[in-house]
N, CA and C atoms as a LAMMPS dump frame, in Angstrom:
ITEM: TIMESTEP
0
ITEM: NUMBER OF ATOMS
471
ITEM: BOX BOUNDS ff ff ff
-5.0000000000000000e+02 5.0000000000000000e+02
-5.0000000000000000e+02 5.0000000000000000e+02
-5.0000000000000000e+02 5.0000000000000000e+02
ITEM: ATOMS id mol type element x y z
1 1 1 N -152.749 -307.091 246.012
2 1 2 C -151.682 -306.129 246.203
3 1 3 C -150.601 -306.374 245.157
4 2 1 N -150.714 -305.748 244.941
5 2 2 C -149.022 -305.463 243.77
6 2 3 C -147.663 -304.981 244.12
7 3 1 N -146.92 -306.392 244.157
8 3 2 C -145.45 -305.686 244.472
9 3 3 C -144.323 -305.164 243.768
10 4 1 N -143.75 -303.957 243.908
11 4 2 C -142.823 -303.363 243.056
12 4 3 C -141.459 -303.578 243.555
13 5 1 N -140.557 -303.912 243.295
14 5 2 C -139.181 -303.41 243.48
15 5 3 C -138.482 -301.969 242.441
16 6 1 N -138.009 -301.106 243.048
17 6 2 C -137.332 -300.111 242.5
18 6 3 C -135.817 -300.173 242.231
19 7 1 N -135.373 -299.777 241.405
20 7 2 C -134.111 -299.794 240.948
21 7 3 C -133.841 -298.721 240.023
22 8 1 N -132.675 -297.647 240.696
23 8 2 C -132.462 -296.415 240.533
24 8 3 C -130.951 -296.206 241.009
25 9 1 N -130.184 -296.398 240.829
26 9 2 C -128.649 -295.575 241.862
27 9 3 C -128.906 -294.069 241.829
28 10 1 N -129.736 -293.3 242.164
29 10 2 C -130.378 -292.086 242.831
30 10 3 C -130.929 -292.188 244.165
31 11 1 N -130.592 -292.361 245.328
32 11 2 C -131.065 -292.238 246.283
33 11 3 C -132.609 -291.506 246.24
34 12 1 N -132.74 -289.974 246.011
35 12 2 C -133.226 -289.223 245.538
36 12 3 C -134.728 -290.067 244.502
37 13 1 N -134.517 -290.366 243.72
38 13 2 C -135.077 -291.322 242.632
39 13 3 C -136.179 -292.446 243.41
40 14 1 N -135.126 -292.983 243.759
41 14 2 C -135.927 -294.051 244.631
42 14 3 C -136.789 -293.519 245.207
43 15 1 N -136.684 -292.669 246.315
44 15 2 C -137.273 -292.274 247.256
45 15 3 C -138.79 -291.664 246.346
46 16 1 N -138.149 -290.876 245.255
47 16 2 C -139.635 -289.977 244.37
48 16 3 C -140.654 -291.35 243.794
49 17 1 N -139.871 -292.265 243.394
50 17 2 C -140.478 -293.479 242.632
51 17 3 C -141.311 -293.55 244.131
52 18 1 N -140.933 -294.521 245.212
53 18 2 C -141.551 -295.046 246.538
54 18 3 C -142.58 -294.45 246.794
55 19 1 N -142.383 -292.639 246.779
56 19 2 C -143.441 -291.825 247.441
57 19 3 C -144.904 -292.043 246.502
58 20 1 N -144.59 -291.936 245.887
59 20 2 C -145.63 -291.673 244.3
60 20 3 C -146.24 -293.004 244.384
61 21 1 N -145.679 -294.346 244.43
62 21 2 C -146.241 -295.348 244.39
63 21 3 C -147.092 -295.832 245.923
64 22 1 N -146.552 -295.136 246.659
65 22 2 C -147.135 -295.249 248.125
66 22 3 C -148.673 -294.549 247.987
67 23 1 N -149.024 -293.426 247.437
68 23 2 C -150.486 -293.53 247.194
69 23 3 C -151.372 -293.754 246.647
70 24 1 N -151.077 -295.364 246.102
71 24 2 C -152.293 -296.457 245.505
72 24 3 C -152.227 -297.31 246.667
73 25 1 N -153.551 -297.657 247.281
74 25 2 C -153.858 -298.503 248.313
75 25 3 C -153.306 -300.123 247.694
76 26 1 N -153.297 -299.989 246.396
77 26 2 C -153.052 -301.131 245.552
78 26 3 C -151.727 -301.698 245.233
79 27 1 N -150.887 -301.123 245.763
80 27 2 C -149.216 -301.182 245.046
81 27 3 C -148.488 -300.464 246.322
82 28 1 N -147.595 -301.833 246.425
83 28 2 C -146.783 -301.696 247.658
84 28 3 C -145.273 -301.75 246.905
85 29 1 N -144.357 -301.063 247.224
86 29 2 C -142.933 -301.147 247.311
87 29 3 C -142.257 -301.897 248.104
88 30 1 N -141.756 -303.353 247.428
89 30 2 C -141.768 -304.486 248.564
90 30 3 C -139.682 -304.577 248.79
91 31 1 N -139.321 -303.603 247.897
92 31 2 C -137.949 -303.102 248.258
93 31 3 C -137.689 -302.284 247.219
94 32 1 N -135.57 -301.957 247.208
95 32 2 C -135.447 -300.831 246.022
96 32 3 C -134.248 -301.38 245.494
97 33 1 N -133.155 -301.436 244.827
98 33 2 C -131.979 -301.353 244.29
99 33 3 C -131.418 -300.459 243.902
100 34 1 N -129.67 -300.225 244.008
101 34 2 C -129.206 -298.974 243.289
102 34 3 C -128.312 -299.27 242.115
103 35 1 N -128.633 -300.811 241.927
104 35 2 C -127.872 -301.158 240.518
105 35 3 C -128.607 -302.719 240.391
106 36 1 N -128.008 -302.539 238.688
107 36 2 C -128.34 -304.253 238.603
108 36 3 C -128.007 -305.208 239.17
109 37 1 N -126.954 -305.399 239.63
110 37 2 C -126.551 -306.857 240.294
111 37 3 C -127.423 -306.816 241.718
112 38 1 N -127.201 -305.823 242.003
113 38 2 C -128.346 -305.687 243.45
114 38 3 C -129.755 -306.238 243.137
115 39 1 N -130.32 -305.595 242.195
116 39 2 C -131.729 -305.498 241.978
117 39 3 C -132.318 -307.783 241.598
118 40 1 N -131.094 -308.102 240.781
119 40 2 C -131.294 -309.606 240.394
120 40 3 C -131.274 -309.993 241.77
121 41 1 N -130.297 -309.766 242.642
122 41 2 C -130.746 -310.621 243.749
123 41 3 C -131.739 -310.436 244.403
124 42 1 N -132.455 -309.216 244.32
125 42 2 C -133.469 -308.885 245.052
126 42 3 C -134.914 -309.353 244.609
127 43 1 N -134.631 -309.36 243.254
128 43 2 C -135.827 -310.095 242.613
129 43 3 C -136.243 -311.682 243.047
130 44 1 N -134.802 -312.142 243.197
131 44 2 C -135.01 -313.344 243.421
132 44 3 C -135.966 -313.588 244.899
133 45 1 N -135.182 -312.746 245.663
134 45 2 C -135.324 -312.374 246.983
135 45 3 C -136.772 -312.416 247.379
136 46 1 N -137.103 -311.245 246.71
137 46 2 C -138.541 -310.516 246.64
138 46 3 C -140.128 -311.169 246.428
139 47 1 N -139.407 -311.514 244.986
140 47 2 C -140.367 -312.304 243.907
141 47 3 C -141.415 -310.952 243.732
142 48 1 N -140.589 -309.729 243.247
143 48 2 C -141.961 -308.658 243.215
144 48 3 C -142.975 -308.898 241.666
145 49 1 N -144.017 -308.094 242.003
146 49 2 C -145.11 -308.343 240.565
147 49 3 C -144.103 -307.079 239.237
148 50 1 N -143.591 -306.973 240.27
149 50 2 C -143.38 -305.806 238.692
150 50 3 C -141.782 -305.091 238.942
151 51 1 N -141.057 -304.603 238.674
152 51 2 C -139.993 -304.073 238.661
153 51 3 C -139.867 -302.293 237.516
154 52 1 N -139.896 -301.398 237.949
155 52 2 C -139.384 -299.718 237.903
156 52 3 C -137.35 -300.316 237.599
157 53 1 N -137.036 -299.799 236.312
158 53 2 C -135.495 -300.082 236.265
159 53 3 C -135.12 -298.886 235.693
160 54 1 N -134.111 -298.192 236.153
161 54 2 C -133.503 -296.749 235.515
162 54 3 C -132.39 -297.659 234.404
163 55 1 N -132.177 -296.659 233.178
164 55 2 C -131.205 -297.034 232.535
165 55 3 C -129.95 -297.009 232.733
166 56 1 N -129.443 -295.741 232.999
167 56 2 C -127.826 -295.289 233.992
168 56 3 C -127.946 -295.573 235.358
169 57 1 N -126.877 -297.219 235.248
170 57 2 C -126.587 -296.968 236.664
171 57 3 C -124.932 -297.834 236.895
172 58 1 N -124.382 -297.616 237.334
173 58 2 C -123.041 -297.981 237.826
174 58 3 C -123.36 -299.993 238.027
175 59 1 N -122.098 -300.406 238.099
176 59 2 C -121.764 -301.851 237.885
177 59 3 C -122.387 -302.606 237.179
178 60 1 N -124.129 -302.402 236.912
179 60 2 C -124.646 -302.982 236.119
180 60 3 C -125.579 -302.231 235.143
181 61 1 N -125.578 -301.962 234.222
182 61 2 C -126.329 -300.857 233.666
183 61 3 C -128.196 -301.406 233.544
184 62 1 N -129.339 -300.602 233.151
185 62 2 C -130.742 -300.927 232.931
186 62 3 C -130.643 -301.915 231.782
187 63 1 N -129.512 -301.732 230.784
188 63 2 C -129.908 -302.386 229.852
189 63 3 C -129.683 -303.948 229.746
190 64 1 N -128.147 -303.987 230.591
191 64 2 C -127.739 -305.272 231.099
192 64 3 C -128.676 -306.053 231.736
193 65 1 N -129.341 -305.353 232.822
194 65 2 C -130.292 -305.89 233.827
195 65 3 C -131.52 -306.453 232.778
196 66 1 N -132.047 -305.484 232.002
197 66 2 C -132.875 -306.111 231.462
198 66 3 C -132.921 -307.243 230.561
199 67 1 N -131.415 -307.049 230.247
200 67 2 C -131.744 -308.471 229.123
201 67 3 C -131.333 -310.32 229.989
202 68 1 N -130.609 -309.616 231.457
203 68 2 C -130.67 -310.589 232.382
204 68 3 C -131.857 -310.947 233.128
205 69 1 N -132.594 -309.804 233.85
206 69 2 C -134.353 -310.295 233.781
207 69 3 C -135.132 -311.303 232.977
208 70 1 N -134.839 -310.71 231.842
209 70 2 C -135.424 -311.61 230.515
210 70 3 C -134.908 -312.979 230.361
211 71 1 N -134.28 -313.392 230.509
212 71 2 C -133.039 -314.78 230.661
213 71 3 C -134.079 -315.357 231.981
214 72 1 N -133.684 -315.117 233.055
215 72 2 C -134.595 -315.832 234.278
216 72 3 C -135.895 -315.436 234.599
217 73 1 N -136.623 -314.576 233.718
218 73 2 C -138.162 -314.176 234.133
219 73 3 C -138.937 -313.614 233.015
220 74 1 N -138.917 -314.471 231.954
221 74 2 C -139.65 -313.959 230.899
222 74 3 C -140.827 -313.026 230.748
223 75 1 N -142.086 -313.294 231.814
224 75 2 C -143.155 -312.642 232.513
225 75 3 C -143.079 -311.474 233.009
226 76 1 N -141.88 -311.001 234.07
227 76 2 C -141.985 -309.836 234.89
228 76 3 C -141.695 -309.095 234.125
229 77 1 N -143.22 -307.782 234.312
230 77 2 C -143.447 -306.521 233.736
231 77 3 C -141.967 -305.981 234.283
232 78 1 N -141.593 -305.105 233.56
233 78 2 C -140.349 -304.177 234.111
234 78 3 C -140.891 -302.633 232.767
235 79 1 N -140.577 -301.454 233.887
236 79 2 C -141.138 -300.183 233.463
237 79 3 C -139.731 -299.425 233.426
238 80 1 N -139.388 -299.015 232.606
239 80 2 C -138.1 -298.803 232.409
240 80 3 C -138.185 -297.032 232.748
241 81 1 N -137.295 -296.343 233.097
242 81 2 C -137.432 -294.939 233.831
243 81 3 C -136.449 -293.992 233.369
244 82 1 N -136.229 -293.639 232.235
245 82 2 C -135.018 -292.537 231.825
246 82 3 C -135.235 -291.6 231.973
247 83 1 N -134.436 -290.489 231.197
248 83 2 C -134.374 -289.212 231.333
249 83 3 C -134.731 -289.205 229.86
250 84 1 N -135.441 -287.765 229.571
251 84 2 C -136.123 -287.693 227.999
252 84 3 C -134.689 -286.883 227.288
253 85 1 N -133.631 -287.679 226.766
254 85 2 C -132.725 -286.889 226.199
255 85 3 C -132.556 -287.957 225.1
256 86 1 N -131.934 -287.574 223.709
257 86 2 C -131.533 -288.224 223.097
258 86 3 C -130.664 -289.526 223.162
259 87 1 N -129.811 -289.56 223.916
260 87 2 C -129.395 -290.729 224.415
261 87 3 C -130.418 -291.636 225.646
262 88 1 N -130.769 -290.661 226.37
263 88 2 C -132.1 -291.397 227.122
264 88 3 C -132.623 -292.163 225.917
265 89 1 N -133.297 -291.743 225.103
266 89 2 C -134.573 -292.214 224.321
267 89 3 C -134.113 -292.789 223.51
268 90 1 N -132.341 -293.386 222.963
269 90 2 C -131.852 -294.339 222.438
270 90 3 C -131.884 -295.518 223.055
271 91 1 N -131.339 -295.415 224.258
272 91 2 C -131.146 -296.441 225.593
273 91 3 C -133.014 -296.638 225.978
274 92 1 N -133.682 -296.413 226.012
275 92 2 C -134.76 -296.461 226.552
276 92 3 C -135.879 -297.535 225.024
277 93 1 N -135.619 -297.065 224.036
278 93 2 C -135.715 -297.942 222.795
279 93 3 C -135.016 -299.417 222.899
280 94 1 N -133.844 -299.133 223.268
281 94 2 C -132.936 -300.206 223
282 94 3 C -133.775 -301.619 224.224
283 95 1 N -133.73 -300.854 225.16
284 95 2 C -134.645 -301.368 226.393
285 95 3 C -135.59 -302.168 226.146
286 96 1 N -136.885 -301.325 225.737
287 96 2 C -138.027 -301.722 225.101
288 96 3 C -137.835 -302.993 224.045
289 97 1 N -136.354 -303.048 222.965
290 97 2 C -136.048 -304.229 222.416
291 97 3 C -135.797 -305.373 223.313
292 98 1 N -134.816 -305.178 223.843
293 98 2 C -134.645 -306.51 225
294 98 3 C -135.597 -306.875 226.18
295 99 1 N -136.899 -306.295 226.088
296 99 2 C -137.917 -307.186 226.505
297 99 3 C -138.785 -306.092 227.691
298 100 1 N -138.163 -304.798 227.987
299 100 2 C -138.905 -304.12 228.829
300 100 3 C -140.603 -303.878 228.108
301 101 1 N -141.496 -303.886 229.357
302 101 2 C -142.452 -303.865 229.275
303 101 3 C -143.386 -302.399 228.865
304 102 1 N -142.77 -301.288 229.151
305 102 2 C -143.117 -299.86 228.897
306 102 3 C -142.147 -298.597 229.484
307 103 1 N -142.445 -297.624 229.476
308 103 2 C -140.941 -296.813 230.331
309 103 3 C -142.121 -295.668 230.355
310 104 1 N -141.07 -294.931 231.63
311 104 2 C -141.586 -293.465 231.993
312 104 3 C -140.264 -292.604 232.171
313 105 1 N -140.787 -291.015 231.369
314 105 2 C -139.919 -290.251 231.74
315 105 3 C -139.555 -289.637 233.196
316 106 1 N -138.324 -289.849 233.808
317 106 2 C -138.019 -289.001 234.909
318 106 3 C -138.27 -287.521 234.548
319 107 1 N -139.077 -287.111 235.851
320 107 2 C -139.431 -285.622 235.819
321 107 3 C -138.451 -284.605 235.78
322 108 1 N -138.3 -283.639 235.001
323 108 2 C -137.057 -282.659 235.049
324 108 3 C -137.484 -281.248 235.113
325 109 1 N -137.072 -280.515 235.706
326 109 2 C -137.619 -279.075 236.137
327 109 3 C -138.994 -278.806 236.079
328 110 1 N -139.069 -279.422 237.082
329 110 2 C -140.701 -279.516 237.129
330 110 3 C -141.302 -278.42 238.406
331 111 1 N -139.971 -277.791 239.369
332 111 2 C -140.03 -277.17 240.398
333 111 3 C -140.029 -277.522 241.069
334 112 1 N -140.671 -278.682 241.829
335 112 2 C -140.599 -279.168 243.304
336 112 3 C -140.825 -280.389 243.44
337 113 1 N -140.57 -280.925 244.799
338 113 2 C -140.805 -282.719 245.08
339 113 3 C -142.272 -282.91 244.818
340 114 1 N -142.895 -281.922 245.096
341 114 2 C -144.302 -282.512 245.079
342 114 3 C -144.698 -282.578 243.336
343 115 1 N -144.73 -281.649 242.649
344 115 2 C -144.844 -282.055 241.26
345 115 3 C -144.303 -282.745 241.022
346 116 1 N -142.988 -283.005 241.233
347 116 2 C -142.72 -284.695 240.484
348 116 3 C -142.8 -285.839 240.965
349 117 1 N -143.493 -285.875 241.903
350 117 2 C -144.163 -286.781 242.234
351 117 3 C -145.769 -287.047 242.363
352 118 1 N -146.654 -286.031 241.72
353 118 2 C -147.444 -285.862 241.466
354 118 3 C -146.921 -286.226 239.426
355 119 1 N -145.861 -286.058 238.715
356 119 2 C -145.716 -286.764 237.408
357 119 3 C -145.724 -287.904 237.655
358 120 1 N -144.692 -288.24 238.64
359 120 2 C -144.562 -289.731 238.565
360 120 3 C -145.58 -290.731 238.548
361 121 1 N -146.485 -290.054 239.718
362 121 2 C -147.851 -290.99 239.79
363 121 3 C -148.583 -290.693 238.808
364 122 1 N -148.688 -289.381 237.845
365 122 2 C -149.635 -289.906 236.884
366 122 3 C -149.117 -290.807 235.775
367 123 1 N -147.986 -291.335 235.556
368 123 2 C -147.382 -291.607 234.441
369 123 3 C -147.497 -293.148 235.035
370 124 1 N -146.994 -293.696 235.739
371 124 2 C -146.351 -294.791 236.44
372 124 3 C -147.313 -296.094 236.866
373 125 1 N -148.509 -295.226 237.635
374 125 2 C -149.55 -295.75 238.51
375 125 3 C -150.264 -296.285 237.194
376 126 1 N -150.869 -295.614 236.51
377 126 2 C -151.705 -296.422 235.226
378 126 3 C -151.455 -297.464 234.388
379 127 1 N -150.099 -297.498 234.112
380 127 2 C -148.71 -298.313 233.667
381 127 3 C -148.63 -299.679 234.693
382 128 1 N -148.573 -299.703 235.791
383 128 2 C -148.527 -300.422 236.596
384 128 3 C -149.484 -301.52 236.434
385 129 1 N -150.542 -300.703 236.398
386 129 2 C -151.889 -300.882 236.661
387 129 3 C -152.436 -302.248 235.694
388 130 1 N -152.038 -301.511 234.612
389 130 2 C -152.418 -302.055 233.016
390 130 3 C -151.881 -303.717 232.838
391 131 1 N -150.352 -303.383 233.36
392 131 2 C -149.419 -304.745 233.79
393 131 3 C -149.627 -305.766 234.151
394 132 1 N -150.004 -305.28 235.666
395 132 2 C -150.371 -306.258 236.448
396 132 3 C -151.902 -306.763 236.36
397 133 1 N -152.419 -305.76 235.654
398 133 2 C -154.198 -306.721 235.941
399 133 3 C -154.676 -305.958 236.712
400 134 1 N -154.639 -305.457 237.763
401 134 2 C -155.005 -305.476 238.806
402 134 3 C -155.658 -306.148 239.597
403 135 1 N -155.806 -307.753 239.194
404 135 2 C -156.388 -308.755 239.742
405 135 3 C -154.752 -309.326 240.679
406 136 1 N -154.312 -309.046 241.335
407 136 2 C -152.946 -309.81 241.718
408 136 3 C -153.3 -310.014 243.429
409 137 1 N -154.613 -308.902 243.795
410 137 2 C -154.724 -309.745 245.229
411 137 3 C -154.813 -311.052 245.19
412 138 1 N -154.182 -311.582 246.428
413 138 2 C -153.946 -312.874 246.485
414 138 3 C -153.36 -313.898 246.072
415 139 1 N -152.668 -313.226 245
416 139 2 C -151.655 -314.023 244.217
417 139 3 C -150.303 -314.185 244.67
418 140 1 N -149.944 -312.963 245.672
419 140 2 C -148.521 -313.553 246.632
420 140 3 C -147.847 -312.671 245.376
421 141 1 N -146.412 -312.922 246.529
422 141 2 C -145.712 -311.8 245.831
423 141 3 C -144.902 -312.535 244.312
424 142 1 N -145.132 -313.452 244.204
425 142 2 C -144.534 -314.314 242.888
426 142 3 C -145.263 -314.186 241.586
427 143 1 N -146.715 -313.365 241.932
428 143 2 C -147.654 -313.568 240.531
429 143 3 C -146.988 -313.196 239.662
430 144 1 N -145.873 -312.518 239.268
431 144 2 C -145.736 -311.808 238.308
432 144 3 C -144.853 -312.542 237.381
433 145 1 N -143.836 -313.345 238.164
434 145 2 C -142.11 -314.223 237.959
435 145 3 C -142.808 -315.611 237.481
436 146 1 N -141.829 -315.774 236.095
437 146 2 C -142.031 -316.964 235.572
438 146 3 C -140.855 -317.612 236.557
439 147 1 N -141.2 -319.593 235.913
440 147 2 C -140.033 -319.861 236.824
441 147 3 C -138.935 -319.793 235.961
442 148 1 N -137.781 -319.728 237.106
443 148 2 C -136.52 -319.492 236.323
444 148 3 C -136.566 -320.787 234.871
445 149 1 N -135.914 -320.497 233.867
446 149 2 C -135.571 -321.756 232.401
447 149 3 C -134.834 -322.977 233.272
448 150 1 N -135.365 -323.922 232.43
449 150 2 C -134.564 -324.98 232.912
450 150 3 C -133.069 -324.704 231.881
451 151 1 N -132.263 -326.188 232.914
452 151 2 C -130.625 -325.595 232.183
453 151 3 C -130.335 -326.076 230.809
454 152 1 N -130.133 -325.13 230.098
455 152 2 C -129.921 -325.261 228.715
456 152 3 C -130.787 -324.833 227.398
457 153 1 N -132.445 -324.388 228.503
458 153 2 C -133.547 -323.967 227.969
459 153 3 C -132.745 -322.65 227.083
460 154 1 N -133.993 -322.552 225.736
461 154 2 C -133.487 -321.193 225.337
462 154 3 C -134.51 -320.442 225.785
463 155 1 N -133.854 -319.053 226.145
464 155 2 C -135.053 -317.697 226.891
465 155 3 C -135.564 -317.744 226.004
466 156 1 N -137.409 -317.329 226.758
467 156 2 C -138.273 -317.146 225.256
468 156 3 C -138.003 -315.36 225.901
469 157 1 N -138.679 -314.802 224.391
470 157 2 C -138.683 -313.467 223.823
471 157 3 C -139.874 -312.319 223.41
C-alpha cells in the first residue's frame, strides 16, 4: 500500500486530489495539509510514501516546503500540483530545482467534478505509481522517508 499525504490550502483541492486517489486499490490517503508548516508536521507524523504539494499556499509556500522536505527527507517522492499559468510553470520549475520529484497540472475548466477528477487520476495515479515502485506493500508507512540528517550533516541533493 502506498501512503500519500496531500497538501493544498483548497479545501476543494484536497478533497479532488483524495477522491481520484481513492480509486487505486493501491494508494491510500493517509492524511491532507492546507499549508506547509502543517504538512512538515504531518509528515513527520505520518511517515507517508509520497507527498502531492500545491505551490500557492498561505504561511508556508510549496516552494518553502519543498526545499524543507529536502533538508529532513532526501528520499520522499513529492509531486508538486500547480496551475498551468506562467507563473505556475515558473514556480513549478523552480520546484522541480529544489528537489521535487515530478508535478501535475490542476484541472481548469474542465466542466465538472467528475472530469477533473477523472484528470487527476489520469495524470497523478501513474506518477505515483512510477515513484513508489509499486513494490511498497509491506514496507509500512515509512518506506518512502529517509532518516532525518544527523546534526550538522549537509542535505544531500
Amino acid at each position: 500500500m502506498i501512503s500519500v499525504l496531500v497538501v493544498d490550502d483548497s479545501v476543494v483541492v484536497r478533497r479532488l486530489i483524495t477522491d481520484a486517489l481513492g480509486d487505486d486499490p493501491e494508494i491510500r490517503v493517509v492524511g491532507t495539509a492546507p499549508n506547509g508548516k502543517v504538512a512538515l508536521t504531518k509528515i513527520e507524523q505520518l511517515r507517508p510514501d509520497l507527498v502531492t504539494l500545491d505551490i500557492e499556499m498561505p504561511i508556508m509556500d510549496g516552494l518553502q516546503t519543498m526545499r524543507a522536505i529536502r533538508q529532513q527527507y532526501a528520499r520522499l517522492p513529492v509531486i508538486m500540483f500547480s496551475t498551468l499559468t506562467a507563473a505556475g510553470a515558473t514556480a513549478t520549475l523552480d520546484a522541480l530545482s529544489a528537489g521535487a520529484s515530478d508535478y501535475v497540472t490542476k484541472p481548469a475548466n474542465v466542466g465538472s467534478v467528475a472530469e477533473s477528477i477523472r484528470s487527476v487520476r489520469e495524470q497523478i495515479i501513474p506518477r505515483i505509481h512510477a515513484l513508489c515502485g509499486g513494490a511498497r506493500a509491506g514496507r509500512g508507512l515509512s518506506g518512502g522517508l529517509a532518516a532525518p540528517p544527523r546534526p550538522g550533516a549537509v542535505p544531500a541533493r
